[in-house]
TORKOL-696142 format. One record per atom (N, C-alpha, C, CB): chain; x, y, z. Coordinates in pm, whole numbers, plus 50000, padded with zeros to 5 digits. Glycine has a CB too. Layout:
BEGIN
+-------+-------+-------+-------+
| chain |     X |     Y |     Z |
+-------+-------+-------+-------+
|     A |     X |     Y |     Z |
...
+-------+-------+-------+-------+
***
This chain:
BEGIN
+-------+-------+-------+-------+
| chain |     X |     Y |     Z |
+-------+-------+-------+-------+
|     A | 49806 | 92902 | 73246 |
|     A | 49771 | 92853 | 73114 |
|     A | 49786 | 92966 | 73014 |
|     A | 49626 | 92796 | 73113 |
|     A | 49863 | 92960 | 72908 |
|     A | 49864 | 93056 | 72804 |
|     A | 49718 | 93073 | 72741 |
|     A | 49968 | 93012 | 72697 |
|     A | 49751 | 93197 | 72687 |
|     A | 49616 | 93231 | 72641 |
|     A | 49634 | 93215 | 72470 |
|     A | 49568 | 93398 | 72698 |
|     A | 49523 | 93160 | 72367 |
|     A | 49551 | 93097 | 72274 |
|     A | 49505 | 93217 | 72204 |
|     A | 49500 | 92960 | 72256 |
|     A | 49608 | 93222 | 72075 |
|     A | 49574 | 93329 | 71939 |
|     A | 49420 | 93339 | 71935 |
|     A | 49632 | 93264 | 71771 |
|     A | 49343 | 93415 | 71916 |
|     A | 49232 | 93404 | 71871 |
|     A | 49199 | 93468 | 71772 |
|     A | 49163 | 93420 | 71943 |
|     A | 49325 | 93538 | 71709 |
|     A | 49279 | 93578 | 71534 |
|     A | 49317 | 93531 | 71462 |
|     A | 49296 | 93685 | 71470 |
|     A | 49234 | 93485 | 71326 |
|     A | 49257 | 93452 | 71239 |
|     A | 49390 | 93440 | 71177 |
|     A | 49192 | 93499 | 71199 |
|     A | 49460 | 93322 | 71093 |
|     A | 49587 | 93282 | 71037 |
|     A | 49553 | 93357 | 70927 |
|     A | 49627 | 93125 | 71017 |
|     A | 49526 | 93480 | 70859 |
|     A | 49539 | 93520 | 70736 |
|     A | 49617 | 93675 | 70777 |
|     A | 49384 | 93519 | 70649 |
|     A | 49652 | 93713 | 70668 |
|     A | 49741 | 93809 | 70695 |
|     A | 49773 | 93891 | 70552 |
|     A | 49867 | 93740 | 70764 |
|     A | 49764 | 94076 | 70529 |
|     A | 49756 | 94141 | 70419 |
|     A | 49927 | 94196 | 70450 |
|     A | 49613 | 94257 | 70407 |
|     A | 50002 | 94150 | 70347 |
|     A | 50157 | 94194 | 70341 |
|     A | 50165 | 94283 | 70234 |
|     A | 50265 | 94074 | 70316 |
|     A | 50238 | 94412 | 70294 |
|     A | 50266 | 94472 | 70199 |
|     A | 50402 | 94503 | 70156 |
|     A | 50206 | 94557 | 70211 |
|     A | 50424 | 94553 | 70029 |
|     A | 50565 | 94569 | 69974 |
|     A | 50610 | 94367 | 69960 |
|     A | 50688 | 94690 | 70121 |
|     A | 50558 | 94317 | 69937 |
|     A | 50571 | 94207 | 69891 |
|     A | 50685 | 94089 | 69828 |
|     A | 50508 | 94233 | 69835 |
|     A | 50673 | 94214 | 69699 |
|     A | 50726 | 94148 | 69585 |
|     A | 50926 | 94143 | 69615 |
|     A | 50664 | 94254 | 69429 |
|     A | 50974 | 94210 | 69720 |
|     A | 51081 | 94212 | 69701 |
|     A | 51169 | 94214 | 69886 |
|     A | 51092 | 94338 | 69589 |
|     A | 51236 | 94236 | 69917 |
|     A | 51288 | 94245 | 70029 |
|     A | 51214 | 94165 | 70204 |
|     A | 51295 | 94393 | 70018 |
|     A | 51234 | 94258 | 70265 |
|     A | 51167 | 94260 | 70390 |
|     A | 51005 | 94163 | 70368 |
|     A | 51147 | 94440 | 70434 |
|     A | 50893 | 94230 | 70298 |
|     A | 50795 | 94142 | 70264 |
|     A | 50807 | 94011 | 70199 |
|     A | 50725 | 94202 | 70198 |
|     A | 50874 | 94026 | 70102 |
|     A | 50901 | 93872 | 70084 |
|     A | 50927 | 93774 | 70131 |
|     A | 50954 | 93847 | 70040 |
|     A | 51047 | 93832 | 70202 |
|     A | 51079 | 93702 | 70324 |
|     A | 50947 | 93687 | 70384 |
|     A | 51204 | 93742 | 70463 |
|     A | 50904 | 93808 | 70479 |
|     A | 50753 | 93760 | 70555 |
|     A | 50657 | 93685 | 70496 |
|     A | 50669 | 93870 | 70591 |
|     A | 50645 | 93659 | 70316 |
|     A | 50553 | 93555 | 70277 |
|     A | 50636 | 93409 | 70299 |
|     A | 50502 | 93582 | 70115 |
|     A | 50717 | 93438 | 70225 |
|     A | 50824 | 93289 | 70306 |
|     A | 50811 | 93210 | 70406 |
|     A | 50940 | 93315 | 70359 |
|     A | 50806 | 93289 | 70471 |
|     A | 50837 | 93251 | 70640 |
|     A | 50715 | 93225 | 70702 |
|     A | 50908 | 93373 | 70735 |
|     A | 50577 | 93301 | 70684 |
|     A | 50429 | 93322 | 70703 |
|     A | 50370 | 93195 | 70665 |
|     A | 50367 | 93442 | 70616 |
|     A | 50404 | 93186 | 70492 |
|     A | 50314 | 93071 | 70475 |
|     A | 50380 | 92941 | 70536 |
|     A | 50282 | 93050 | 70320 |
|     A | 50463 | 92878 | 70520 |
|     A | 50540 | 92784 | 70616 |
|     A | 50482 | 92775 | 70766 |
|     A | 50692 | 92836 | 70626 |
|     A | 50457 | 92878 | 70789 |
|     A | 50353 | 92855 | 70919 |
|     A | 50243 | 92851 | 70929 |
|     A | 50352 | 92922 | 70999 |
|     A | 50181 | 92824 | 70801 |
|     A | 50016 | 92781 | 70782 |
|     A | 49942 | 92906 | 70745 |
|     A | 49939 | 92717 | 70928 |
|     A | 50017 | 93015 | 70761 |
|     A | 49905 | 93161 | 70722 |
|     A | 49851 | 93144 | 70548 |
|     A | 50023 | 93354 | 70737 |
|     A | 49739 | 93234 | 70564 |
|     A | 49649 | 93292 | 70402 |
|     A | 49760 | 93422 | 70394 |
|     A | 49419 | 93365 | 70421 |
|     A | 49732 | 93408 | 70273 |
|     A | 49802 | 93578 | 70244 |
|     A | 49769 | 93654 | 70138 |
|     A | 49952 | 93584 | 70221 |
|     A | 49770 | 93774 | 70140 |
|     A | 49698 | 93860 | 70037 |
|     A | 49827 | 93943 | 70047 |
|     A | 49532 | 93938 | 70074 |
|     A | 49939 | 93913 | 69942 |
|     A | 50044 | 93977 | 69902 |
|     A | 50028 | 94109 | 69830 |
|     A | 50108 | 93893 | 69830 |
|     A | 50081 | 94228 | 69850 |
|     A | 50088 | 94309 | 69787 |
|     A | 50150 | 94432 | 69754 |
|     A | 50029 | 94310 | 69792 |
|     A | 50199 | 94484 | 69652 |
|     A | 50302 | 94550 | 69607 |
|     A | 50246 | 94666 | 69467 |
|     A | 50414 | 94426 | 69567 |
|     A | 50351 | 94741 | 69500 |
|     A | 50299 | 94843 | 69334 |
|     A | 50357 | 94823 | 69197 |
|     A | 50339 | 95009 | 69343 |
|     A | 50447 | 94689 | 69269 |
|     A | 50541 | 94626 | 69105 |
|     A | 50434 | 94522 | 69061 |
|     A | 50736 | 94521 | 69131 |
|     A | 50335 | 94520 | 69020 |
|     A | 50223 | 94416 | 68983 |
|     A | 50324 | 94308 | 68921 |
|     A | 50090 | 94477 | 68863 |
|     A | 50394 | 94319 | 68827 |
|     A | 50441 | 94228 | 68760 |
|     A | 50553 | 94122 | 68841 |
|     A | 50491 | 94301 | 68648 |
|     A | 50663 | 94180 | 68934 |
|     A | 50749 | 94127 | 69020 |
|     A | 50670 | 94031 | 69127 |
|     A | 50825 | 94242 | 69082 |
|     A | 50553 | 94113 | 69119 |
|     A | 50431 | 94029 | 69257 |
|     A | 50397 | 93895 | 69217 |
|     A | 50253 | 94109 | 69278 |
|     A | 50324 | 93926 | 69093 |
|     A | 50266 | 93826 | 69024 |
|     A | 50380 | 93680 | 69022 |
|     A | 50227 | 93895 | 68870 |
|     A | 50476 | 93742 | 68971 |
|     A | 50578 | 93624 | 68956 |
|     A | 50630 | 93546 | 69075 |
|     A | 50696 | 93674 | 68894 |
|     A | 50664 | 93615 | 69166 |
|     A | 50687 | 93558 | 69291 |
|     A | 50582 | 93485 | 69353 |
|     A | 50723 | 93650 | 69372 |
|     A | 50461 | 93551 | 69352 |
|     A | 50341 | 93462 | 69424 |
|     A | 50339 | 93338 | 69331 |
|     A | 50173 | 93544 | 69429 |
|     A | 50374 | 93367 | 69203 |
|     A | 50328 | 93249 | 69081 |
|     A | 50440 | 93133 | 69100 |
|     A | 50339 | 93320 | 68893 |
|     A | 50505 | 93193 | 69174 |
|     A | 50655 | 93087 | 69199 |
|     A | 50645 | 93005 | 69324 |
|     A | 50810 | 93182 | 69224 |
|     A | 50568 | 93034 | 69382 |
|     A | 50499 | 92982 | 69500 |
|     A | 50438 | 92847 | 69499 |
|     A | 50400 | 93067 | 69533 |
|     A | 50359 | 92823 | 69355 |
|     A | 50258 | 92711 | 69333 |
|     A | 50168 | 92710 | 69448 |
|     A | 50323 | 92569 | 69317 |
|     A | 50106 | 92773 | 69557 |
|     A | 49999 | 92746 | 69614 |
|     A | 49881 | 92861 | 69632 |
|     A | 50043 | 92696 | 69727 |
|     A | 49827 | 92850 | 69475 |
|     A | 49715 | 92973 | 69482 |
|     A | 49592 | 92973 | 69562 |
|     A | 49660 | 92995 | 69355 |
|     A | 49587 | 92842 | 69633 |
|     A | 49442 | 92837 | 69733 |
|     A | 49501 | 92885 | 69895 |
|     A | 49362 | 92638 | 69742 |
|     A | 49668 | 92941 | 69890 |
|     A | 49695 | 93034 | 70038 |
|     A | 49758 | 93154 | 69998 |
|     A | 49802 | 92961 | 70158 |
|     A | 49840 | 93200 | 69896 |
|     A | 49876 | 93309 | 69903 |
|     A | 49846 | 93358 | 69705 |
|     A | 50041 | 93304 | 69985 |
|     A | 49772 | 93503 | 69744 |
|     A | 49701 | 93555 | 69664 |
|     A | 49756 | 93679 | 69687 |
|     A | 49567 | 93533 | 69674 |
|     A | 49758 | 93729 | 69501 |
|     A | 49850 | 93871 | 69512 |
|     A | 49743 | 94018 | 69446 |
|     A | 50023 | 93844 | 69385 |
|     A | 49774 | 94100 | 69465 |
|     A | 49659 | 94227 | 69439 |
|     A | 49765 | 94353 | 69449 |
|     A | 49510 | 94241 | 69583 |
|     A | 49774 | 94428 | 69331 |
|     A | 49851 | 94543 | 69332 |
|     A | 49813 | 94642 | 69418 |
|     A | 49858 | 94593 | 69217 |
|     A | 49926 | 94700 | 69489 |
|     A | 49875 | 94795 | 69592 |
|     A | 49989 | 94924 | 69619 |
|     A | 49846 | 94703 | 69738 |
|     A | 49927 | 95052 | 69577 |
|     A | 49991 | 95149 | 69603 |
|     A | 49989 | 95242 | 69738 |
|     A | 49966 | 95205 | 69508 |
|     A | 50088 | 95187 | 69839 |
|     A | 50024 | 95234 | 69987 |
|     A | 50004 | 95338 | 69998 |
|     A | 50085 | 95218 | 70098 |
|     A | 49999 | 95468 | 69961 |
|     A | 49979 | 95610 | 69956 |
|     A | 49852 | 95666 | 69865 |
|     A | 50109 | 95667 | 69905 |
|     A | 49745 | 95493 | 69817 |
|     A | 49646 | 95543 | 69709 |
|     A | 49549 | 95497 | 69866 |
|     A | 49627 | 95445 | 69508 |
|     A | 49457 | 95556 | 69871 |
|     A | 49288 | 95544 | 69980 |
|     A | 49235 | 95470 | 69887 |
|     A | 49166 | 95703 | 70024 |
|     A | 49243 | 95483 | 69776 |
|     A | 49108 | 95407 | 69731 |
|     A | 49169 | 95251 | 69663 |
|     A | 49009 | 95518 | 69591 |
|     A | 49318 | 95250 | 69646 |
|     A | 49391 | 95142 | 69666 |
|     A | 49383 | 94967 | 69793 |
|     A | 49496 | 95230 | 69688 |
|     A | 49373 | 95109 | 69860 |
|     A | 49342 | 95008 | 69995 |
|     A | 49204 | 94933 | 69991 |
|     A | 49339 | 95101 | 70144 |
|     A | 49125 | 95018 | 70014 |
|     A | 49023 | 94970 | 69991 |
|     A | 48996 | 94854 | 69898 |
|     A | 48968 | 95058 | 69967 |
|     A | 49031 | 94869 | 69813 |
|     A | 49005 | 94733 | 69695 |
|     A | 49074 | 94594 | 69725 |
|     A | 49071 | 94773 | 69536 |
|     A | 49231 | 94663 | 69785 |
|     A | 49260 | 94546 | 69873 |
|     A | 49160 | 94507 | 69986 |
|     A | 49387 | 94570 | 69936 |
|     A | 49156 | 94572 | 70103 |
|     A | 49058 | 94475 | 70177 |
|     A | 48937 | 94402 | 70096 |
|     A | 48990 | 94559 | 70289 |
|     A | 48859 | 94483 | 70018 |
|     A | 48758 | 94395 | 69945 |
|     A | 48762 | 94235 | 69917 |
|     A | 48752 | 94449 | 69824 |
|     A | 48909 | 94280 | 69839 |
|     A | 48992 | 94139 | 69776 |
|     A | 49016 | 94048 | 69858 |
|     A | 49128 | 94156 | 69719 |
|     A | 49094 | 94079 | 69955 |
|     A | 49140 | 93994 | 70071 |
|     A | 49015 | 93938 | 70177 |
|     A | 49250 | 94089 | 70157 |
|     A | 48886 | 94022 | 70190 |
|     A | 48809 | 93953 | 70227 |
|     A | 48728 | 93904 | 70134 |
|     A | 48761 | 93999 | 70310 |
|     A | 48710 | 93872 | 70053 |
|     A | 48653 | 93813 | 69918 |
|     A | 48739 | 93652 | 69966 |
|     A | 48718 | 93919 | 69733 |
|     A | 48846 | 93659 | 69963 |
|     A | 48972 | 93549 | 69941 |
|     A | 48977 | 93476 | 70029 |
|     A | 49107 | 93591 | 69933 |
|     A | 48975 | 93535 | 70195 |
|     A | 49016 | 93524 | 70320 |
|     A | 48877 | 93465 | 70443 |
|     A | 49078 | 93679 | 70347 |
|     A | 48804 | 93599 | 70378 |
|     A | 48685 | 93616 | 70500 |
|     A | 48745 | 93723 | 70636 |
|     A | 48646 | 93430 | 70576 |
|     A | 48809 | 93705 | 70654 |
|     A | 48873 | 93766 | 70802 |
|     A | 49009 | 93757 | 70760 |
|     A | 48844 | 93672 | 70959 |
|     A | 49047 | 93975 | 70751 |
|     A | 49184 | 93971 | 70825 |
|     A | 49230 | 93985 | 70928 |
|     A | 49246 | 94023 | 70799 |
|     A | 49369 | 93892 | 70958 |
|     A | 49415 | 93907 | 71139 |
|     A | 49476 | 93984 | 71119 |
|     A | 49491 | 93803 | 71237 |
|     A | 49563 | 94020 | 71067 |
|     A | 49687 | 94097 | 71043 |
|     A | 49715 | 94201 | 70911 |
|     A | 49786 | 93993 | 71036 |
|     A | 49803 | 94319 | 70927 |
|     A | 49782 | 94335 | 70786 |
|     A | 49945 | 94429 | 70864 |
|     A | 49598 | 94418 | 70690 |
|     A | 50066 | 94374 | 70769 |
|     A | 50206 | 94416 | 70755 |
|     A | 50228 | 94467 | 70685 |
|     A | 50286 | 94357 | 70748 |
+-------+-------+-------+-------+
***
């Protein structure tokens, strides 16, 4: 008998707004995941998540991966949003 996922469908993506991450929101939410998108182009983010039309699964938060105290505000956010992250790309 396989053994069943037992973490949570939400998931913190980073670099988002453009390439490689993007597709992964694409492809992620289509498979039922939450998402807490995020990127250091706030504005490119915004638009893409906004192009999305579904603000009750994927939610965007500027994020500079090389800031500590960046991060942090993301997780805050994302568990504010989420409750539980499974994943974070």
């Amino acid at each position: 008998m396989a053994k069943k996922n037992s973490l949570p469908k939400t998931i913190v993506i980073t670099g988002a707004a453009s390439g490689i991450g993007k597709h992964l929101v694409g492809v992620l939410v289509k498979k039922g995941y939450q998402i807490v998108a995020t990127d250091i182009d706030e504005k490119a983010l915004s638009s893409f998540v906004e192009s999305l039309n579904i603000p009750t699964q994927v939610f965007f938060k500027k994020l500079d991966v090389r800031n500590y105290e960046n991060w942090k505000e993301v997780f805050a956010f994302a568990e504010d949003k989420l409750t539980t992250i499974g994943y974070i790309l």
